[in-house]
N, C-alpha and C positions, 0 to 999 in steps of 0.2 A: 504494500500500500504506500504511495508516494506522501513522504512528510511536507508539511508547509514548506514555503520557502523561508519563513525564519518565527521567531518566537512567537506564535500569536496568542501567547498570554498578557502581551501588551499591545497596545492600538499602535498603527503606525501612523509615518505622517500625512497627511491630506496632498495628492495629488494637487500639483499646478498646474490645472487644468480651469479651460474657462468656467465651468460649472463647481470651483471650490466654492465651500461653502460656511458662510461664517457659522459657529459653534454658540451663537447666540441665537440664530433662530429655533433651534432646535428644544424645546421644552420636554423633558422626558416625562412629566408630571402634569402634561396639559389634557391629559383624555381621563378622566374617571376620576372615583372617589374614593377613602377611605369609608365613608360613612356608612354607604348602602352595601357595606363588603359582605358576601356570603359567611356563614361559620365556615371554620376551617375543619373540614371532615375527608377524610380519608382511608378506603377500604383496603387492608392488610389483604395482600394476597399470599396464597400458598400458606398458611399461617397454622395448620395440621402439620405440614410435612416441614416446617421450620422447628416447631418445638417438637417432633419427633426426633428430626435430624440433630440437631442441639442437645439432646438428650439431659435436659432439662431435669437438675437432681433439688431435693434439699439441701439449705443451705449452700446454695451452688451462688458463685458471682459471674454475673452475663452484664455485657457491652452491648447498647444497641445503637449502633452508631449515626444512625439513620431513623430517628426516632419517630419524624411525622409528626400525625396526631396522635401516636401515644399505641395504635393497636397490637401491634407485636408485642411488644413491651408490656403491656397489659396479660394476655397470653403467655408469657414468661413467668411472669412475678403470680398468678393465679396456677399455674401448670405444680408446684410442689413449694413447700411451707417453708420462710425463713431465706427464701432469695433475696440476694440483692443486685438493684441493677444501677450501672450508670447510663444515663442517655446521652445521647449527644444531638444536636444541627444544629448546620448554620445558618435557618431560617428562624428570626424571632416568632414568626407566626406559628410554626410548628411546635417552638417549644411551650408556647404558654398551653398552645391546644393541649400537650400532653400533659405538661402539668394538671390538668383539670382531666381529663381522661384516667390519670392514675394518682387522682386526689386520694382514694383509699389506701394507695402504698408509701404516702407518702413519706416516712421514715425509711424506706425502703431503699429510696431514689434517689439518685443523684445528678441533677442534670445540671449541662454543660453546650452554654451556644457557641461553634466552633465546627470548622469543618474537620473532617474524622483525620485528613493528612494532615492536622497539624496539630491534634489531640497527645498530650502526655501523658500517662498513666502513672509514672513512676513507677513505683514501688509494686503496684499493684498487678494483679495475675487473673485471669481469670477464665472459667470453666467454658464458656463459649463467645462468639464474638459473632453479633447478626448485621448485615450491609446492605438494608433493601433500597436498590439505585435506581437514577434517573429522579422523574419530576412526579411529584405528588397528586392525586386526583384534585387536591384542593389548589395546588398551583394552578392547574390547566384551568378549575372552573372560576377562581377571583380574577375577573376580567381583568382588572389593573395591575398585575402583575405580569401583564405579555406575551406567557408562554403562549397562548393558542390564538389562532385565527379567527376564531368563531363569534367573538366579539371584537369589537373598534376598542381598540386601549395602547397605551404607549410603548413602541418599541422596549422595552425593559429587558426581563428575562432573567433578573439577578433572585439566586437564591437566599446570599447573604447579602441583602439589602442596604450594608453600610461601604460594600465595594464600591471604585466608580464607574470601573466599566458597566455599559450596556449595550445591550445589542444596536440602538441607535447610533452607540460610538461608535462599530463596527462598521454597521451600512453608510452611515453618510460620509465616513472618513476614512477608512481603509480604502488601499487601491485595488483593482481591478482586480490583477493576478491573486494578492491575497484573499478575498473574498471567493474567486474561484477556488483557489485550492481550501481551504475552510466547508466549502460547501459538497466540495468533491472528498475530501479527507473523512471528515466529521459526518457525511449525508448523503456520502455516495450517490451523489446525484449529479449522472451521466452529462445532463444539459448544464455543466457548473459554469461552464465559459462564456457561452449565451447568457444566461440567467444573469452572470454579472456583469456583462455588460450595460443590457438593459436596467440592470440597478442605479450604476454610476451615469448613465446618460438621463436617468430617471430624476436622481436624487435631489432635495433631501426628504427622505420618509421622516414622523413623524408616527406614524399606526401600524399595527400590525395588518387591518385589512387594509390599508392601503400598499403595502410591502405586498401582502398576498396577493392581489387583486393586479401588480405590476408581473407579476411571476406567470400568474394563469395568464397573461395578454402574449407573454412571446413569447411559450411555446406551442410545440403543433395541437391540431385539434387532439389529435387520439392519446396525444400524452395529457392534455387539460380535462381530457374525458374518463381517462384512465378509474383502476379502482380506489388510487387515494389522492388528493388533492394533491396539484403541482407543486403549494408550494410547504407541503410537510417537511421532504427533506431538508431544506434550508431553514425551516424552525429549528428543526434537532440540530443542525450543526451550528447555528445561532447560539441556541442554548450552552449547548456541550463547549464549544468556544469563547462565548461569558464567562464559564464556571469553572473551566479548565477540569472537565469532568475526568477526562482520561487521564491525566495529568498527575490528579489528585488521587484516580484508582488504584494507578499504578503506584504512588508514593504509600498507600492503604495497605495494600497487599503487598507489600515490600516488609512492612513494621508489623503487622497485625501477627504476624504468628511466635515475634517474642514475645507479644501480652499475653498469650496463653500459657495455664500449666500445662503438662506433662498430660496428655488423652484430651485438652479442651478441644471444641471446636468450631471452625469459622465455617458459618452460612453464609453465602450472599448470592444474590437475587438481584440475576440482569433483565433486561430490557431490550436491547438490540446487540446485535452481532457485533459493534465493537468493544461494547463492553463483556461480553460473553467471551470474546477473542480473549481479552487482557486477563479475564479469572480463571479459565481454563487452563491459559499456558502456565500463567506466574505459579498456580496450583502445581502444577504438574512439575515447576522448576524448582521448588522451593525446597530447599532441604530439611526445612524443620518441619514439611507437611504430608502426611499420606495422603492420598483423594478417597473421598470414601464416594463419592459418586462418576462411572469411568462417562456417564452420559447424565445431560443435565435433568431434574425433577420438572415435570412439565406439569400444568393446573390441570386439574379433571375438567371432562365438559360439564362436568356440574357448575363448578363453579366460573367457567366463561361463560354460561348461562344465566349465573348470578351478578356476575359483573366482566363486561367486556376488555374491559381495561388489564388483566390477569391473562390477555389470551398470548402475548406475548414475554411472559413471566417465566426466567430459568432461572432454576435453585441446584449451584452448586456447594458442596461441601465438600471440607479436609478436616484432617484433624492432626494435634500437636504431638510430633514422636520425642520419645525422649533424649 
């Protein structure tokens, strides 16, 4: 898979091109509200085959690195008597949700807003480690947060919310080439050179349906008719390029298996194929880890019948040799 052409965890400079554009027009804050915000609710997928897989003991200490709104974790700490758990994210919205989701455990808990690459444990050891990755069902549906197309809200896309990148700084101000390779890297999306062109001759976006609604215009019919919207891929690789998803995985799973003792073990639950790439290998490279799954846990159709959003949900697991 071809890498950027250089670090796109920081914005580059603005093309001197006749359509630069000053970084004052642009309001990332100018579409929607805090006030009329959804709860922040969120359905734990796979969440049988996690606390099985975890082997979830008494008095056992679990990491949930990826807390959401609290349901894994919930599930853990109710699974066997005298758990304790620390939580982690770097979405303030997620954390308070959980707080109040596992208001009954609360001596129990410990939480921590912070993304999991950059979590310190210290001292501490513990009996399983859970990573359920990507973007939350409550990201996609709080319009004002960006991830989705479905509503008009402002280019955003930040998990942790006190960073400054966003995906607005990405499209109006990244060049050409970067933006292509971002969209073709991150979103495997064939048409990344088209797409970004029509961006930068476009620019500046200010909305997500208006970003999307430039993406369905140039390309062909049968790819704007296709079976998922044209411009999904270039969300995901917006997002994941915001958040420096892969980035941060691979720094996860690089640390996550000296936090374990001796038999703990690490669950994590991907979402698409490059994150599934990255926990796959680094599982299988890792010296301190057996694989205990040689193919990933896929959701029953029950439960993609329960919730659609689970239909792309792989749970793989290792655990800690001594």
């Amino acid at each position: 898979m071809t890498q950027p052409s250089q670090d796109i965890s920081q914005p580059a400079s603005p093309l001197e091109t006749p359509n630069e554009i000053d970084r004052s027009q642009i309001d990332p804050t100018a579409i929607g509200s805090t006030a009329d915000r959804p709860e922040f609710v969120h359905v734990s997928v796979l969440y049988q085959e996690v606390i099985d897989g975890l082997q979830v003991r008494s008095g056992g200490r679990y990491l949930d690195a990826t807390v959401g709104g609290g349901g894994h974790s919930r599930l853990i700490l109710e699974a066997a008597p005298q758990v304790e758990l620390v939580a982690l994210d770097q979405d303030a919205m997620a954390i308070a949700a959980a707080q109040e989701t596992l208001g009954d455990f609360k001596n129990q808990v410990t939480f921590h807003q912070t993304n999991f690459a950059e979590f310190n444990p210290g001292e501490l050891k513990f009996d399983g480690i859970l990573a359920d990755l990507g973007v939350s069902s409550a990201q996609f549906d709080i319009a004002d947060r960006g991830f989705s197309f479905r509503h008009t809200a402002p280019l955003d896309m930040r998990m942790d919310q006190q960073q400054e990148l966003t995906a607005a700084e990405i499209i109006n101000f990244w060049d050409e080439k970067e933006l292509a390779d971002i969209f073709y890297t991150y979103g495997e999306e064939r048409l990344s050179r088209r797409i970004a062109r029509q961006i930068v001759d476009r620019r500046p976006f200010e909305t997500t349906t208006g970003l999307a609604e430039t993406i369905a215009q140039c390309v062909p019919g049968k790819y704007r008719h296709g079976r998922i919207h044209p411009a999904t891929r270039v969300f995901q690789a917006l997002r994941i390029a915001v958040n420096r998803e892969l980035e941060v995985l691979e720094t996860f799973i690089a640390q996550a298996p000296n936090w374990l003792k001796p038999g703990g073990r690490l669950a994590i639950i991907s979402f698409h194929s490059l994150e599934d790439r990255i926990v796959k290998h680094r599982m299988r490279e890792s010296e301190l880890l057996k694989v205990i799954t040689k193919k990933p846990i896929l959701p029953s159709e029950e439960e993609i019948q329960a919730n659609s959003r689970s239909r792309s949900a792989k749970l793989r697991l290792a655990e800690r040799i001594s």
